[in-house]
PDB file of N, H, CA, C and O in Angstrom:
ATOM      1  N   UNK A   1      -1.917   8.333  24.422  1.00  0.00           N
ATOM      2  CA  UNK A   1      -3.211   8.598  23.804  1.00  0.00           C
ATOM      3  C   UNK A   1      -3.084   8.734  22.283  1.00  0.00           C
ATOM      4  O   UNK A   1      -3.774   7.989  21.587  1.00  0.00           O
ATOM      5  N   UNK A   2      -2.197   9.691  21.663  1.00  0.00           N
ATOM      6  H   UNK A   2      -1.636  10.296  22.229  1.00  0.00           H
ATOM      7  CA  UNK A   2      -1.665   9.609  20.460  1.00  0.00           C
ATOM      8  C   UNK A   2      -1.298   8.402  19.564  1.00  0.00           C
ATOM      9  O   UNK A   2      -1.397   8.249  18.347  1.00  0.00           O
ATOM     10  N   UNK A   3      -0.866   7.634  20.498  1.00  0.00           N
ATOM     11  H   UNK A   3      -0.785   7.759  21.487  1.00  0.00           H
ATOM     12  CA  UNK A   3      -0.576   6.297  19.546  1.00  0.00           C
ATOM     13  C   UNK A   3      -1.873   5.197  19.528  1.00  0.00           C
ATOM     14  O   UNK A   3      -2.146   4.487  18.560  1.00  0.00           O
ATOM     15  N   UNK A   4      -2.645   5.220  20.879  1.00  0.00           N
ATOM     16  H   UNK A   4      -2.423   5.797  21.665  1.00  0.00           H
ATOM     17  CA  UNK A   4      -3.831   4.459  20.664  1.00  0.00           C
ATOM     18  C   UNK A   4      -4.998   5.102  19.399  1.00  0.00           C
ATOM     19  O   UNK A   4      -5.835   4.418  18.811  1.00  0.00           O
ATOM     20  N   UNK A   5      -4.708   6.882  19.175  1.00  0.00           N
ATOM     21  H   UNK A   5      -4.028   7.439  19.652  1.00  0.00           H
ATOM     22  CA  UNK A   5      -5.749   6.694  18.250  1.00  0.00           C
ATOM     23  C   UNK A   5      -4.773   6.791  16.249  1.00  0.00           C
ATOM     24  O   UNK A   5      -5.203   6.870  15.098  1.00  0.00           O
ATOM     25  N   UNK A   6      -3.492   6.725  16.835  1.00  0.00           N
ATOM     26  H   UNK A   6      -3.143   6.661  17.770  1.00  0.00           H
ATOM     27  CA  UNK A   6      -3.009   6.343  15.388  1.00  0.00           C
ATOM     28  C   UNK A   6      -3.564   5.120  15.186  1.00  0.00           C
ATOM     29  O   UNK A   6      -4.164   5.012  14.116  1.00  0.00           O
ATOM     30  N   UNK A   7      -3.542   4.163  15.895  1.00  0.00           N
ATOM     31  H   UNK A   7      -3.055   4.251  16.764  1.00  0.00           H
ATOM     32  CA  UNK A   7      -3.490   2.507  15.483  1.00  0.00           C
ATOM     33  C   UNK A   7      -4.841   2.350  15.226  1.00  0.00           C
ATOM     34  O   UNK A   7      -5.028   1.566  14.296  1.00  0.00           O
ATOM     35  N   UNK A   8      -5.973   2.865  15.769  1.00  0.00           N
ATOM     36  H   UNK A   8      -5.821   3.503  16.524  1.00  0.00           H
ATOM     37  CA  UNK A   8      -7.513   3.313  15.578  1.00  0.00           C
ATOM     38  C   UNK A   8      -7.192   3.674  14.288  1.00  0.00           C
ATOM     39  O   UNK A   8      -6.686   3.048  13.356  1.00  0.00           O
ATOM     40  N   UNK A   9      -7.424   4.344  14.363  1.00  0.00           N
ATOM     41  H   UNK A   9      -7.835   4.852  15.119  1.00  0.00           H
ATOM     42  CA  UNK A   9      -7.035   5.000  12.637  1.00  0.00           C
ATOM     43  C   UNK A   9      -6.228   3.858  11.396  1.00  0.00           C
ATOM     44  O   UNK A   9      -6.651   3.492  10.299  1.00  0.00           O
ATOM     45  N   UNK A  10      -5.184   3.586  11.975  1.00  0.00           N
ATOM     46  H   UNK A  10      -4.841   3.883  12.866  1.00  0.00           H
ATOM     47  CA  UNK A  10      -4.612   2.831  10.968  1.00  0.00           C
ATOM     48  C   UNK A  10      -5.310   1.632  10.372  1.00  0.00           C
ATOM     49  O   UNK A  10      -5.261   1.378   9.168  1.00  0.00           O
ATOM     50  N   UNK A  11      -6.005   0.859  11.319  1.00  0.00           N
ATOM     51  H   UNK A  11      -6.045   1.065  12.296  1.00  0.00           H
ATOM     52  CA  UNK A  11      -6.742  -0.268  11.932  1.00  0.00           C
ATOM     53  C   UNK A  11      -7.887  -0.147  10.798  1.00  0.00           C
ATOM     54  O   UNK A  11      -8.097  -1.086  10.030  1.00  0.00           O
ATOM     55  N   UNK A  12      -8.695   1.193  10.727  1.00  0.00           N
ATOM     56  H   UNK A  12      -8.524   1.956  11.351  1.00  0.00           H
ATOM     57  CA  UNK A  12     -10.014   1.620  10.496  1.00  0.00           C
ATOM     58  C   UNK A  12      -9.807   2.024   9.087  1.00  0.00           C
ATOM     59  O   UNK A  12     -10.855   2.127   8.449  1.00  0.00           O
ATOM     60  N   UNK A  13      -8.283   2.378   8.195  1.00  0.00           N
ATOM     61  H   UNK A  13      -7.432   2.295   8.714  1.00  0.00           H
ATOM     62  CA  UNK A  13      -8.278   2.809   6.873  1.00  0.00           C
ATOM     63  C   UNK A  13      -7.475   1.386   6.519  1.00  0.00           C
ATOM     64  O   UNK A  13      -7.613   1.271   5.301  1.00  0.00           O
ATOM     65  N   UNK A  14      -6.741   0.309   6.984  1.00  0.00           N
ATOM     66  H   UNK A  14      -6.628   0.402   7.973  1.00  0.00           H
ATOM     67  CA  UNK A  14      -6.277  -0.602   5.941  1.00  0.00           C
ATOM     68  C   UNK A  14      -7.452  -1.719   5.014  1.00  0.00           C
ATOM     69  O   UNK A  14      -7.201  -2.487   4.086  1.00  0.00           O
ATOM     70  N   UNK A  15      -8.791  -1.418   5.718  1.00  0.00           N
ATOM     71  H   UNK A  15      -8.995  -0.794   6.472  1.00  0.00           H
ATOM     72  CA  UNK A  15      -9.438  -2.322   4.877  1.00  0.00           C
ATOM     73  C   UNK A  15      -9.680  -1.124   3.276  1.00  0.00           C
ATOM     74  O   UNK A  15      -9.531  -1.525   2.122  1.00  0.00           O
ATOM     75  N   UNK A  16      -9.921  -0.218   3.517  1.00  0.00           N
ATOM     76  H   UNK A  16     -10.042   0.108   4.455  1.00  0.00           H
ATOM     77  CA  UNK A  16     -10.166   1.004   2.509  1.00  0.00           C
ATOM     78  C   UNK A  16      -9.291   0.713   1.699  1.00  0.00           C
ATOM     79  O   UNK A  16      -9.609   0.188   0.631  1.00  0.00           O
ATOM     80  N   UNK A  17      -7.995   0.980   2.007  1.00  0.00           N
ATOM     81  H   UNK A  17      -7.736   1.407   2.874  1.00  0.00           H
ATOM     82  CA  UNK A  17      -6.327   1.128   1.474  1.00  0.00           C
ATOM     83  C   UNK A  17      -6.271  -0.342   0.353  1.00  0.00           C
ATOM     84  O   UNK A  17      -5.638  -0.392  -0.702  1.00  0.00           O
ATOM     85  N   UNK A  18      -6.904  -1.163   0.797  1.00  0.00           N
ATOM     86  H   UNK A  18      -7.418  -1.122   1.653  1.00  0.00           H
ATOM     87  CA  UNK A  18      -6.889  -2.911   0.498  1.00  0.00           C
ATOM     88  C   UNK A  18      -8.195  -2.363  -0.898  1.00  0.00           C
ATOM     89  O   UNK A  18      -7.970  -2.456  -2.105  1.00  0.00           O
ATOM     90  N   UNK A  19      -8.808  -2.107  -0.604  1.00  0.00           N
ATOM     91  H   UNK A  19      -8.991  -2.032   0.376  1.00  0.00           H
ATOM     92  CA  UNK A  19     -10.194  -2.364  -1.474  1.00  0.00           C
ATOM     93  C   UNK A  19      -9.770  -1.125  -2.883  1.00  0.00           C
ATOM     94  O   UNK A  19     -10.016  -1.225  -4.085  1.00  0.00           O
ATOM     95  N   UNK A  20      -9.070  -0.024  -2.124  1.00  0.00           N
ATOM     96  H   UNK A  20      -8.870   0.058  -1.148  1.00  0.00           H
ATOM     97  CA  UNK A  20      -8.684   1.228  -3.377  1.00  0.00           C
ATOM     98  C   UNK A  20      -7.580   0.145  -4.275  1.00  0.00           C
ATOM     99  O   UNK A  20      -7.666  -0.046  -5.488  1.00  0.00           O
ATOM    100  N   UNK A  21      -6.662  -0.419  -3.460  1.00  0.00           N
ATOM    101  H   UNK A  21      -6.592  -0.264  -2.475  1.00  0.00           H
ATOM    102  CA  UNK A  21      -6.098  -1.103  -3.966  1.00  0.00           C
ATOM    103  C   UNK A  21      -6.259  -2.705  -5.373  1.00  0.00           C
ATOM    104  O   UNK A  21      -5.803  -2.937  -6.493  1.00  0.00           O
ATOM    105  N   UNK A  22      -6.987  -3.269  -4.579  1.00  0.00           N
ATOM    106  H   UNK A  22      -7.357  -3.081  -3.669  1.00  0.00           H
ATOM    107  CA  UNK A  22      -7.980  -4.644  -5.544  1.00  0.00           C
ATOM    108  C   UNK A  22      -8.617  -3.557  -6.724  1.00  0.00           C
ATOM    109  O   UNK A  22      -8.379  -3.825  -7.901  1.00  0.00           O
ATOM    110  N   UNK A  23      -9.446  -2.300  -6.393  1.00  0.00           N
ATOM    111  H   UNK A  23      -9.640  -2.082  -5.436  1.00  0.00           H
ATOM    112  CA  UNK A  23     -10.157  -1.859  -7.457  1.00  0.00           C
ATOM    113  C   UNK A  23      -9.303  -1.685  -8.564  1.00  0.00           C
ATOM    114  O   UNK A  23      -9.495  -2.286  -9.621  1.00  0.00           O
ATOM    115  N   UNK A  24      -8.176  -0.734  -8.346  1.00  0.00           N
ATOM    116  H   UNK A  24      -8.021  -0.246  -7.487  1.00  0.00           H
ATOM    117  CA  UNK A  24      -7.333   0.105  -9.121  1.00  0.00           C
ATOM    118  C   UNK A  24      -6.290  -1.327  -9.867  1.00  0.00           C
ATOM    119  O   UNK A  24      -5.666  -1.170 -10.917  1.00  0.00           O
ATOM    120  N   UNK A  25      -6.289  -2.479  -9.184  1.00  0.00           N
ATOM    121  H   UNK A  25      -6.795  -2.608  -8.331  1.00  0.00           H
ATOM    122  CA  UNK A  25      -5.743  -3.297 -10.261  1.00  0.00           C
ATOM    123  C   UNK A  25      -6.219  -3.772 -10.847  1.00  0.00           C
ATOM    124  O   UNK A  25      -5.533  -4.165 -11.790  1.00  0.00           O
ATOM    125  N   UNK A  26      -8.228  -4.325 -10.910  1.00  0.00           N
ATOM    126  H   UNK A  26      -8.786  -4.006 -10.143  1.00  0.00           H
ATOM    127  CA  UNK A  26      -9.170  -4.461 -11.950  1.00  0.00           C
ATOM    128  C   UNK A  26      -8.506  -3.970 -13.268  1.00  0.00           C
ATOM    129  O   UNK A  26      -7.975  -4.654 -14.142  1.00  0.00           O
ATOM    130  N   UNK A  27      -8.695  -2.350 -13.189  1.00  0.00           N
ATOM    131  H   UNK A  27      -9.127  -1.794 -12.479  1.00  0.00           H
ATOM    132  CA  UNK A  27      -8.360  -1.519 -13.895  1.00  0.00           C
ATOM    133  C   UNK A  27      -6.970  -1.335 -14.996  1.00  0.00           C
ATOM    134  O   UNK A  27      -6.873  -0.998 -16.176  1.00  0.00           O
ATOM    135  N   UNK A  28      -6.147  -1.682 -14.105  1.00  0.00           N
ATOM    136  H   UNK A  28      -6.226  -1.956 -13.147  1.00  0.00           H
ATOM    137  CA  UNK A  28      -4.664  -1.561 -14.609  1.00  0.00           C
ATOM    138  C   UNK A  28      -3.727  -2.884 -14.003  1.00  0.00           C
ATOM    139  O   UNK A  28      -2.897  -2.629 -13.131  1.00  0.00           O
ATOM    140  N   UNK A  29      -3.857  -4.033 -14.399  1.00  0.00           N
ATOM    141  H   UNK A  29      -4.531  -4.241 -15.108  1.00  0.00           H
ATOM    142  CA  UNK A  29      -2.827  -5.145 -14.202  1.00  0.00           C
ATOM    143  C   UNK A  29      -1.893  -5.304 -13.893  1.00  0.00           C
ATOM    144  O   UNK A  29      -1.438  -6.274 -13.287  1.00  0.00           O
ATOM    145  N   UNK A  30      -1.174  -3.961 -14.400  1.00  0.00           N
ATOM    146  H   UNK A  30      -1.544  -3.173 -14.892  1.00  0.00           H
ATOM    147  CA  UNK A  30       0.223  -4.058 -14.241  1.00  0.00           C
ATOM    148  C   UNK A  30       0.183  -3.224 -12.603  1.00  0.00           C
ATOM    149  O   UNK A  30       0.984  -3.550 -11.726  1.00  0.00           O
ATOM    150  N   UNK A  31      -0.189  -2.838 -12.527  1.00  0.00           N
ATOM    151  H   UNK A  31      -0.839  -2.573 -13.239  1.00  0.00           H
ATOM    152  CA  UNK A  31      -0.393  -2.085 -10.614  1.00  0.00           C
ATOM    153  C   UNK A  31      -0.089  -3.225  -9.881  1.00  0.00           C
ATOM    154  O   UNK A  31       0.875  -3.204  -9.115  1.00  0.00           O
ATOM    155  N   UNK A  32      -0.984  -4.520 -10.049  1.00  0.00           N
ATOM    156  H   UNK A  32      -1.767  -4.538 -10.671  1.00  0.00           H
ATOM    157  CA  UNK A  32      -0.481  -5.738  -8.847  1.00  0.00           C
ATOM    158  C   UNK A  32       0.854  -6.237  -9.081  1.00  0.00           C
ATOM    159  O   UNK A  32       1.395  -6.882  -8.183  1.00  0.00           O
ATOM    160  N   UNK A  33       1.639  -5.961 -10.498  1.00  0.00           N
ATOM    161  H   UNK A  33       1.200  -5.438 -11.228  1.00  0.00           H
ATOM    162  CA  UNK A  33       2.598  -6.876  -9.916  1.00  0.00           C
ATOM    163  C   UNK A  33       3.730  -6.111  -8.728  1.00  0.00           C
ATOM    164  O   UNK A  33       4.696  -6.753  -8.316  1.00  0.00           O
ATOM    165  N   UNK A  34       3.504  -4.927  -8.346  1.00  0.00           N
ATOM    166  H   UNK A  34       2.719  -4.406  -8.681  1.00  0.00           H
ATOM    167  CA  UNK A  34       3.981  -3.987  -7.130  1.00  0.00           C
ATOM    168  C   UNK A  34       3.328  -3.973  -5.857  1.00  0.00           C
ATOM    169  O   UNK A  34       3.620  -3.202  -4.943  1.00  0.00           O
ATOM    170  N   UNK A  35       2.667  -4.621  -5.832  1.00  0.00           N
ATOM    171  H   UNK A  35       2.429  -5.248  -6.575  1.00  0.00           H
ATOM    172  CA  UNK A  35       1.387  -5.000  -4.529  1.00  0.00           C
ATOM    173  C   UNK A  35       2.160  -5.341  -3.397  1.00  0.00           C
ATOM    174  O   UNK A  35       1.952  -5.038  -2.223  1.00  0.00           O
ATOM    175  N   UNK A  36       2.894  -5.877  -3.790  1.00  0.00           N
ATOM    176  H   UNK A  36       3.063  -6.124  -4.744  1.00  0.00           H
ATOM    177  CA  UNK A  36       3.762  -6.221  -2.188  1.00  0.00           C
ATOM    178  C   UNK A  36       4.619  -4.949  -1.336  1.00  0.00           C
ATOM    179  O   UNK A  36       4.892  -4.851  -0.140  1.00  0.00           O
ATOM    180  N   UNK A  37       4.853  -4.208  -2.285  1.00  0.00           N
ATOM    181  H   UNK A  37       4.631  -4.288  -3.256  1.00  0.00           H
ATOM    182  CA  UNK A  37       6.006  -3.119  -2.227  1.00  0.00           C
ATOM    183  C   UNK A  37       4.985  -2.054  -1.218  1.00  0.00           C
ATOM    184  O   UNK A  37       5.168  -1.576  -0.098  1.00  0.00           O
ATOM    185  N   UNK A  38       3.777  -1.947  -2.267  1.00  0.00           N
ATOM    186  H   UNK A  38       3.629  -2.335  -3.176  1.00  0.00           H
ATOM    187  CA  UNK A  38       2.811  -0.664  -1.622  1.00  0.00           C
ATOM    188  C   UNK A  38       2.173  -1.503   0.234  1.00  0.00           C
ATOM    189  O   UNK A  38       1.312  -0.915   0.890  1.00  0.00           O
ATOM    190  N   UNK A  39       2.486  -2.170   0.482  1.00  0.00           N
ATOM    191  H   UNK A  39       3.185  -2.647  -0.051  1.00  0.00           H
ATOM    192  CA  UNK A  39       2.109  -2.705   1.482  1.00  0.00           C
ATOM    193  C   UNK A  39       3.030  -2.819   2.166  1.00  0.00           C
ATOM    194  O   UNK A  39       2.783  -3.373   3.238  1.00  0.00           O
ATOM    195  N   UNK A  40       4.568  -2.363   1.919  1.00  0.00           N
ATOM    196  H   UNK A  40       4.769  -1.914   1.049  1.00  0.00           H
ATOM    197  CA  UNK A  40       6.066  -2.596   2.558  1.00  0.00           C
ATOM    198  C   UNK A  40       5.905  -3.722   2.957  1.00  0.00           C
ATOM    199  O   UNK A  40       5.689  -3.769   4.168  1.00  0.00           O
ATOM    200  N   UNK A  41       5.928  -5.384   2.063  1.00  0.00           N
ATOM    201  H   UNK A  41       6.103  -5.346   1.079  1.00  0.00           H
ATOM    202  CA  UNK A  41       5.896  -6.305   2.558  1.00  0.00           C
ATOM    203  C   UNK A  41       7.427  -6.827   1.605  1.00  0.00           C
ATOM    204  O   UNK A  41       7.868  -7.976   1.634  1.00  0.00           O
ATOM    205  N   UNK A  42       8.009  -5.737   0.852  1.00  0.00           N
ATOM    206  H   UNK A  42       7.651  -4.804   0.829  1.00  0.00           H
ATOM    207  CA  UNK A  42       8.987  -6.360   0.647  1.00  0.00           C
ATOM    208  C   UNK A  42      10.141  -5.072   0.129  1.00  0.00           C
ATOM    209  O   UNK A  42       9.613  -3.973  -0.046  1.00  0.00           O
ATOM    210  N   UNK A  43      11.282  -5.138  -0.056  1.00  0.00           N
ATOM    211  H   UNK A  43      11.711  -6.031   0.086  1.00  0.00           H
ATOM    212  CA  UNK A  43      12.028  -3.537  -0.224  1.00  0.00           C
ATOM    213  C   UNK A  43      11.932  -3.091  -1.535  1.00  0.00           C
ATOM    214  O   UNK A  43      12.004  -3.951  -2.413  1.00  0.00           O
ATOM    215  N   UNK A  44      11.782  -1.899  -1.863  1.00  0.00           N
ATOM    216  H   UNK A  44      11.724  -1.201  -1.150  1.00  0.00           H
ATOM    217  CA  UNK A  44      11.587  -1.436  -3.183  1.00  0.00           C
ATOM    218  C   UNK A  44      12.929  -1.520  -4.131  1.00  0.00           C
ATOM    219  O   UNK A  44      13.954  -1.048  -3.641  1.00  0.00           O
ATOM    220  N   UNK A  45      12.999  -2.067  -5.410  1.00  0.00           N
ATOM    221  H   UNK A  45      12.166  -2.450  -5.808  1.00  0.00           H
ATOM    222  CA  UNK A  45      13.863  -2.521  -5.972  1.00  0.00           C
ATOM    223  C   UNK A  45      14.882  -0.945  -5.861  1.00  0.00           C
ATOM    224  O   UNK A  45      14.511   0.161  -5.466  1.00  0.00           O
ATOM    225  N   UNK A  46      16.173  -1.353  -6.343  1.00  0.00           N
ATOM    226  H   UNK A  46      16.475  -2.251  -6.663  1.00  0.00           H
ATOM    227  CA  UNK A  46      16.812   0.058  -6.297  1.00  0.00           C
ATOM    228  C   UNK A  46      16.443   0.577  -7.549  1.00  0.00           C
ATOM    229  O   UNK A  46      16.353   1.804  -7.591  1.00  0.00           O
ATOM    230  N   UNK A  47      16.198  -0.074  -8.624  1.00  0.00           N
ATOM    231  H   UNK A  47      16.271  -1.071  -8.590  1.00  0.00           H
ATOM    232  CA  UNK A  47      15.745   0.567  -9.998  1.00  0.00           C
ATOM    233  C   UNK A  47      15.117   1.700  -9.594  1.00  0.00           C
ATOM    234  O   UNK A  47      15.620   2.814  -9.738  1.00  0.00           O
ATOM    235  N   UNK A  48      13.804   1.457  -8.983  1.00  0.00           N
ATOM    236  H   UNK A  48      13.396   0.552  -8.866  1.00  0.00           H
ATOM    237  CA  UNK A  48      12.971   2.585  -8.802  1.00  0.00           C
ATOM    238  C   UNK A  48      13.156   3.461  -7.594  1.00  0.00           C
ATOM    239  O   UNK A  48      12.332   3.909  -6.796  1.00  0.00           O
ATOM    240  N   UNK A  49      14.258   3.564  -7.663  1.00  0.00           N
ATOM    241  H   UNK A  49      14.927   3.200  -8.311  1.00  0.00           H
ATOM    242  CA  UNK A  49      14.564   4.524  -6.165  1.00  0.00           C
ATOM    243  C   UNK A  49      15.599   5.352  -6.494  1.00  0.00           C
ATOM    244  O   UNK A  49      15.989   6.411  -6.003  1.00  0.00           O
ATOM    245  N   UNK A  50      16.041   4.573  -7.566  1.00  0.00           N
ATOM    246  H   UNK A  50      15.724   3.712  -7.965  1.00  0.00           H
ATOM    247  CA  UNK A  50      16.799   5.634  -8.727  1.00  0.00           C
ATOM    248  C   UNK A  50      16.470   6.599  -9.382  1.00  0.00           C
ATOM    249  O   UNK A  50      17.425   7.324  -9.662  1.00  0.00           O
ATOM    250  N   UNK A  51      15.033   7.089  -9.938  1.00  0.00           N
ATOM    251  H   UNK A  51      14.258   6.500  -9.711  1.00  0.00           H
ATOM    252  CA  UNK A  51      14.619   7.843 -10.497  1.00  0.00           C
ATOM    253  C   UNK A  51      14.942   9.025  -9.821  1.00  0.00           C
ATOM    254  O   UNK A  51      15.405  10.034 -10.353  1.00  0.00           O
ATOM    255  N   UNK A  52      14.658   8.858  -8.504  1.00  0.00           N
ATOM    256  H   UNK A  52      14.282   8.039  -8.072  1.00  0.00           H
ATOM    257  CA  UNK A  52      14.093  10.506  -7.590  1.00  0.00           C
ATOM    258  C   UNK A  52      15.389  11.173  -7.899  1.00  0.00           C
ATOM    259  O   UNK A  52      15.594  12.328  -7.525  1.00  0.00           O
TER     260      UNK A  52
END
């Protein structure tokens, strides 16, 4: 039951997640060229995993 209403959920906020997303790079350009990363469609460079 738990996992049918995660995926409900997940299902029901990625168009949101998509649209906060398109807005906020209107705004700031440099935000899309990381677009792939915030979507884990690709691994985050180690540069920035270095900071923490």
């Amino acid at each position: 039951m738990i996992k049918v209403l995660y995926s409900t959920a997940l299902l029901l906020l990625t168009p949101v997640l998509l649209l906060y997303f398109l807005l906020r790079s209107r705004k700031d350009p440099a935000y899309r060229k990381r677009f792939s990363e915030r979507l884990a469609l690709q691994p985050v460079p180690t540069q920035a995993v270095g900071g923490m």
